[in-house]
NUDRENDREN-445077 format. One line per 5 residues: their letters; for each residue z, x, y of N, C-alpha, C, CB. Coordinates in steps of 0.001 Angstrom, whole numbers. Glycine has a CB too. Layout:
! residues N
A) Z,X,Y,Z,X,Y,Z,X,Y,Z,X,Y  ...
This chain:
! residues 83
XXXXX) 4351,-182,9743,3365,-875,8951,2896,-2145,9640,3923,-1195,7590  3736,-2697,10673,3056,-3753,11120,1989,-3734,11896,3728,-4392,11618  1924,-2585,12520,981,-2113,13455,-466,-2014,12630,1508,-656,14089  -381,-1815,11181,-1677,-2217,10334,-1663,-3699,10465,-1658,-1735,8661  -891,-4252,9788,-1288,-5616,9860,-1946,-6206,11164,-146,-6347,9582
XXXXX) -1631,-6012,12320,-1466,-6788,13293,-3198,-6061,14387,471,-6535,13967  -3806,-5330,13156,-4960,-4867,13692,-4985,-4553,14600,-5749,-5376,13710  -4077,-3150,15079,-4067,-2493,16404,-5280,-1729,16622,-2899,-1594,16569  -5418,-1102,17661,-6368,-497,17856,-6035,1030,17538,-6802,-842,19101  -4584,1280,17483,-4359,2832,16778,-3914,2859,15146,-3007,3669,17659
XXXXX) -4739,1448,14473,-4451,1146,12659,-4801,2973,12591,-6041,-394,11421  -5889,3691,12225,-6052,4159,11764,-6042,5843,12339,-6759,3463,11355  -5124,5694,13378,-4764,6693,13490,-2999,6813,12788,-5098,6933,14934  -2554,5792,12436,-1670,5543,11698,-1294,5999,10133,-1795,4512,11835  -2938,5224,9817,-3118,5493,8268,-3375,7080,7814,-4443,4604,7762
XXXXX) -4053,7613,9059,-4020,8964,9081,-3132,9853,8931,-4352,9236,9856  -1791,9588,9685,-804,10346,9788,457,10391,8355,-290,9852,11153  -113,8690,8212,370,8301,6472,-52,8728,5302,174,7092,6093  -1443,9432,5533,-2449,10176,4308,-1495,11378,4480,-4469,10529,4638  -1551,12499,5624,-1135,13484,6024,-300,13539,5387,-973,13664,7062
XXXXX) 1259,12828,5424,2491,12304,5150,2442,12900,3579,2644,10549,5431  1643,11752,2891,1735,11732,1884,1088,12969,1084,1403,10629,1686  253,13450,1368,-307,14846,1192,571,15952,993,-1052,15196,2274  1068,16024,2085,2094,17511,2451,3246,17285,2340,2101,18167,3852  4185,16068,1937,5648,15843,1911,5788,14395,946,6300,15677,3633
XXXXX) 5030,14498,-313,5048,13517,-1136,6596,12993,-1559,4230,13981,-2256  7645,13718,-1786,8693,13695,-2399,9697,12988,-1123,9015,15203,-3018  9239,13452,-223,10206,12575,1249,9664,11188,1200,9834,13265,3171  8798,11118,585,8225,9316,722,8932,8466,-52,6638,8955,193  9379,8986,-1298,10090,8217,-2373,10476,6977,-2140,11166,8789,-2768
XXXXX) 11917,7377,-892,12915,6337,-195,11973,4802,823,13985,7549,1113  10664,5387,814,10517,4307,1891,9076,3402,1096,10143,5155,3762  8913,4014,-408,8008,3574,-1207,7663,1827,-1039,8537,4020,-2585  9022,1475,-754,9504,218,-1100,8628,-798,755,11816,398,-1373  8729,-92,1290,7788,-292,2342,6791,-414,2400,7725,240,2958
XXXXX) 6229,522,1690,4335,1018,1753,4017,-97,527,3746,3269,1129  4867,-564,-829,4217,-1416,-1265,4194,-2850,-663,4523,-1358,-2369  5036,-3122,445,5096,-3967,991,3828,-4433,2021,6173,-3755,1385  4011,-2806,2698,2427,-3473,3206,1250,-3194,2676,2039,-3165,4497  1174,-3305,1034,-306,-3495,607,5,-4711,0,-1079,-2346,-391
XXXXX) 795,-5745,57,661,-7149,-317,54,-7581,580,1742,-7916,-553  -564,-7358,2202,-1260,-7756,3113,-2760,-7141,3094,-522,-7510,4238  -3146,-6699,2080,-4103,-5968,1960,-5538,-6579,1829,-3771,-5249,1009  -5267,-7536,1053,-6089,-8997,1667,-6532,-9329,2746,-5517,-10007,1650  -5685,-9437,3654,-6414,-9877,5141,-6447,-8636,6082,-5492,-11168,6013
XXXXX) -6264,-7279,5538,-6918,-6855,6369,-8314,-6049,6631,-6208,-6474,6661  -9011,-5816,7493,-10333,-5470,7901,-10856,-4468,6318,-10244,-4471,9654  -11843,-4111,6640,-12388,-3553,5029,-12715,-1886,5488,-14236,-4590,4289  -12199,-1969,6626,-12375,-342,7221,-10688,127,6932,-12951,-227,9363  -9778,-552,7376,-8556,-714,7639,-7486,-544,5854,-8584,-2333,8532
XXXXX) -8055,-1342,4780,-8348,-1528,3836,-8774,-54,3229,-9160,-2560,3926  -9556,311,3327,-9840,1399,2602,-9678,2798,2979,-10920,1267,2321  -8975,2601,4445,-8216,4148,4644,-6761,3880,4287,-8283,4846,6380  -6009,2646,4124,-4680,2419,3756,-5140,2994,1452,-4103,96,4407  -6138,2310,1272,-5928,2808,426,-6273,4627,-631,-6210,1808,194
XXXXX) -7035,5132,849,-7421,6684,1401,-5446,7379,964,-8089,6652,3893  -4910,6247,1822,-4012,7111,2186,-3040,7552,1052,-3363,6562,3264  -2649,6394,688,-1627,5926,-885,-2315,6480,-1832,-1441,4167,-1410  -3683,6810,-1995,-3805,7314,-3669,-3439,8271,-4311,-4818,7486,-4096  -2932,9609,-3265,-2059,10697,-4146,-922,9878,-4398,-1597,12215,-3373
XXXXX) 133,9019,-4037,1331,8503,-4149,896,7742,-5358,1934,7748,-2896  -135,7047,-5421,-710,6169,-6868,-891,7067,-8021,-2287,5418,-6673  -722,8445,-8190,-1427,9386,-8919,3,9576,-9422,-2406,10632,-8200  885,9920,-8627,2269,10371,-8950,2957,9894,-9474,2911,10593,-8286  3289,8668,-8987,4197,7508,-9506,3553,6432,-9966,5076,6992,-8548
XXXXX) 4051,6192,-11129,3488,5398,-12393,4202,3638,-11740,4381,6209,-14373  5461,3621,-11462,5532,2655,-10751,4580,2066,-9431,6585,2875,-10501  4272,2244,-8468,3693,2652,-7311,2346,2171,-8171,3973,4344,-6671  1996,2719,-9212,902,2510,-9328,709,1346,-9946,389,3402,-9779  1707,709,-10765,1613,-448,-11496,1880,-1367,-10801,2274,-532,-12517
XXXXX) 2372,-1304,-9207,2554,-2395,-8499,1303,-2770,-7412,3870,-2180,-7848  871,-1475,-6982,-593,-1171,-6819,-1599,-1999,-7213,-890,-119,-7398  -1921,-1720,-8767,-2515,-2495,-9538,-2225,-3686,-9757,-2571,-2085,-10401  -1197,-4144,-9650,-745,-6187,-9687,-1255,-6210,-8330,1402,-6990,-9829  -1331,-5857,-7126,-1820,-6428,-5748,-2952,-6653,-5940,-1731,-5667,-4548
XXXXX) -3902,-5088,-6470,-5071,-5617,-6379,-5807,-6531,-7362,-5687,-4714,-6193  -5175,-6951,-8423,-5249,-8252,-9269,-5122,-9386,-8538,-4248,-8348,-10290  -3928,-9547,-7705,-3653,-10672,-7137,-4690,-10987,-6103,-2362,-10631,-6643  -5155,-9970,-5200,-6247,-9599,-4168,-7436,-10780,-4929,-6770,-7550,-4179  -7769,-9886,-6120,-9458,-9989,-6457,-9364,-11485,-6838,-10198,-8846,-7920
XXX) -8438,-12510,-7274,-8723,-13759,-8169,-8149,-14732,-6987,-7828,-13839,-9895  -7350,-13957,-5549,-7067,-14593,-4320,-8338,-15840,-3710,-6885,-13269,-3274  -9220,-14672,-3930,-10573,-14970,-2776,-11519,-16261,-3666,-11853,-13103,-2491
């Protein structure tokens, strides 16, 4: 995940492989949930291309889990009244 933050030049071949991920092996993600909400507390500063394939990627995981999604939703609260 830092490799999003840190605006690599392979972000979104990343976020890609994290959509994929999450697509075809939703239930193996569970354990590392605690990660992925971690890096959408940085979701703020990053790019608005970058930004909206991270959030491409997470929205079946937002669909599933009601947690995930309620923490989801406090970021992007915190996001919108940030700016």
């Amino acid at each position: 995940m830092s490799r999003i933050v840190t605006k690599s030049t392979s972000t979104i071949f990343f976020l890609q492989l994290l959509e994929t991920i999450v697509k075809d092996s939703s239930e193996v993600l569970e354990e590392h949930l605690p990660r992925i909400k971690e890096s959408l507390d940085y979701l703020s500063f990053l790019s608005l291309t970058t930004a909206v394939h991270l959030m491409g990627a997470v929205k079946d995981v937002a669909k599933l889990n009601r947690s995930f999604r309620d923490s989801l939703i406090l970021i992007l609260r915190k996001a919108l009244f940030s700016k």
